[in-house]
C-alpha positions as CSV (number, residue, x, y, z in Angstrom):
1,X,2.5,-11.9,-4.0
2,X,-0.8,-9.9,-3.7
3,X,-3.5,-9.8,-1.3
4,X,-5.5,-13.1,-1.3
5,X,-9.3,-13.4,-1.0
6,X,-9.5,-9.6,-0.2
7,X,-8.4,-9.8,3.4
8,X,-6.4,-6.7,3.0
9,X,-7.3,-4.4,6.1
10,X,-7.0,-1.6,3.3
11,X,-6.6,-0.3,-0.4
12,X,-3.3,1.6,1.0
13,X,-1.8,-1.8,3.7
14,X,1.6,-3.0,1.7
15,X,2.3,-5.5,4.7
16,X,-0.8,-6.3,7.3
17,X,-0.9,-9.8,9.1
18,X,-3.9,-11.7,8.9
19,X,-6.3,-12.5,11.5
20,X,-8.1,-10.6,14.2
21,X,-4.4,-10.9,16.6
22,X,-0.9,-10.4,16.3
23,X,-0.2,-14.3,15.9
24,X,-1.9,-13.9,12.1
25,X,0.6,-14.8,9.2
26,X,2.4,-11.6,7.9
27,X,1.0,-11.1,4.2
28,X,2.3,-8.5,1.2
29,X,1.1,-6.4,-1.7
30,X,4.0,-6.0,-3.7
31,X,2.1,-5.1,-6.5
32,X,0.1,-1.9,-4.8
33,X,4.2,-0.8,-3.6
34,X,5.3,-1.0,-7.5
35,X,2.2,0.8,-8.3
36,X,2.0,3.4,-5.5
37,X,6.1,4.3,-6.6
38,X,4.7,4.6,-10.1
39,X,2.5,6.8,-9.4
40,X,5.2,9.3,-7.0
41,X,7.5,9.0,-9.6
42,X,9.8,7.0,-7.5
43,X,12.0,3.9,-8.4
44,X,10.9,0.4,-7.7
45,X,13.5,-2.6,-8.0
46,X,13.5,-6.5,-7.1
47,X,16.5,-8.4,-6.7
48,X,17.4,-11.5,-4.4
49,X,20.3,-10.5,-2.1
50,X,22.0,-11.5,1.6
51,X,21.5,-8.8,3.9
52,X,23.4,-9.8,7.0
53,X,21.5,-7.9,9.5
54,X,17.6,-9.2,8.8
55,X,18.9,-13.0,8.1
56,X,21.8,-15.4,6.6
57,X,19.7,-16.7,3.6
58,X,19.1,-14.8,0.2
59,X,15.1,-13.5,0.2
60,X,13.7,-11.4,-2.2
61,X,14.0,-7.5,-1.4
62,X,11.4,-5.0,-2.9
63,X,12.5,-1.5,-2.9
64,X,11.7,1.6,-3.6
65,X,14.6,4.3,-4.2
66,X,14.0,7.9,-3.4
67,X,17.5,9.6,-4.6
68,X,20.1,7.7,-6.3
69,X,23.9,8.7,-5.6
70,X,26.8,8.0,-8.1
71,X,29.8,6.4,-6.8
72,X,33.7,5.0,-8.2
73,X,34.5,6.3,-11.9
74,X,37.6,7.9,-12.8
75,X,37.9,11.6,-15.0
76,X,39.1,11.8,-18.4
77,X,39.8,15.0,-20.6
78,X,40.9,15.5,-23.9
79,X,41.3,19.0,-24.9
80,X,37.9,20.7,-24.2
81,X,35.8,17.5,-23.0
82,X,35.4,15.6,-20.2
83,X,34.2,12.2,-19.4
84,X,33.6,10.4,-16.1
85,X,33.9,6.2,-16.8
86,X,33.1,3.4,-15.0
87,X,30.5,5.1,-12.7
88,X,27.9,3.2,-10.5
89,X,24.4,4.0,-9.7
90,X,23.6,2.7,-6.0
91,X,20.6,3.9,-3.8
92,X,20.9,6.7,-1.5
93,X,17.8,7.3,0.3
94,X,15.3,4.2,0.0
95,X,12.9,1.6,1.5
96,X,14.0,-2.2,1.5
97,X,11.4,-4.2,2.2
98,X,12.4,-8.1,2.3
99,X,9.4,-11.2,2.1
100,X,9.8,-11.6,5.9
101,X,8.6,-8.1,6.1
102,X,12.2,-6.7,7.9
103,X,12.4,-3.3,6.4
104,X,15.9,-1.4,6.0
105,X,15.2,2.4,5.9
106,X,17.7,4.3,4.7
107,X,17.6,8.3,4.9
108,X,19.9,11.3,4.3
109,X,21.9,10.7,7.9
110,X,20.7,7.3,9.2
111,X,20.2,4.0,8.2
112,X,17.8,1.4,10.6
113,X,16.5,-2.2,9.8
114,X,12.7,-2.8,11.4
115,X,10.6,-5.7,11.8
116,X,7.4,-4.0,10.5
117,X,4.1,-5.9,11.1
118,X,2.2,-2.9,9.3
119,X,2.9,-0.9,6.3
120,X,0.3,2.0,4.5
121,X,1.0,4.4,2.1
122,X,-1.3,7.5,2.6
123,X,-0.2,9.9,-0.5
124,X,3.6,10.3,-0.1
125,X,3.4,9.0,4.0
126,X,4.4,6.2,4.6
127,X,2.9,4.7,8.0
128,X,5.1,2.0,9.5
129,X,4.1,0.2,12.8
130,X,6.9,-2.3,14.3
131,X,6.5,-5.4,15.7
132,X,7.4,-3.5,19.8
133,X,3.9,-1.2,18.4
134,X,5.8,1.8,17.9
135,X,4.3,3.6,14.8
136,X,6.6,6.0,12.4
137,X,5.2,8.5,10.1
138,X,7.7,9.3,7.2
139,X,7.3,11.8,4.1
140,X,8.8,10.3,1.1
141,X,9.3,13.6,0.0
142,X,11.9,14.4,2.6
143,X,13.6,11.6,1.1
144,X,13.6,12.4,-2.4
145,X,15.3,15.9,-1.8
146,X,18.5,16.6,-0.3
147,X,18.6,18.6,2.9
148,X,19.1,21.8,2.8
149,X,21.0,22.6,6.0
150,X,23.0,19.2,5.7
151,X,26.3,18.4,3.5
152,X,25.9,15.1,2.3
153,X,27.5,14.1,-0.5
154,X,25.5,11.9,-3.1
């Protein structure tokens, strides 16, 4: 799902619409997303799910995951060990990114679904402008770490 014919704005646009106006067809780089989280050292998964606040029908998401938490599993001992079994990886902090270009963020205290009509990644900032124009700057970095001052549990 790459770039065709080089009409990519940039080297760093994951999502950019074509054309010289708004009405341009949204188009993807998947493949500069898997390779950009590569490079950061941060997860990158594909799976076809339902995600009922960006649509009804399965689409193909493309995430990346900044901080996995571990969730269910039951404690075992016997004499000096311990075991946890039947734990589950799931995301914690991560950016969901479906092939209509709706993007669920999900940080360390809030969770929001965009329609994003522009995504570049400048080093570990990703620039995210929405379909009302309002632009987010984010540091995946932030992301990837838990805060400090905050009590989550992961």
């Amino acid at each position: 799902m790459g770039s065709l014919f080089g009409s990519k704005p940039s080297e760093a646009h994951v999502i950019w619409r074509s054309g010289r106006n708004n009405g341009g067809t949204k188009k993807f780089d998947f493949e500069y997303l898997e390779l950009w989280a590569a490079h950061f050292g941060v997860d990158f998964e594909q799976w076809t799910r339902v995600d009922h606040d960006r649509g009804d029908e399965p689409r193909e998401q493309f995430v990346c995951v900044f901080r996995w938490a571990k969730s269910g599993g039951q404690e075992l001992s016997v004499g000096d060990e311990e075991w946890t079994m039947g734990t589950q990886r799931k995301p914690r902090t991560f950016l969901e990114i479906d092939e209509e270009g709706m993007v669920r963020l999900r940080g360390w205290s809030t969770e929001t679904t965009l329609d994003v009509e522009e995504l570049v990644l400048k080093k570990t900032v990703l620039k995210l402008k929405t379909a009302d124009g309002t632009v987010k700057k984010l540091d995946v970095r932030k992301l990837s770490k838990r805060p400090e001052t905050t009590s989550t549990r992961a």
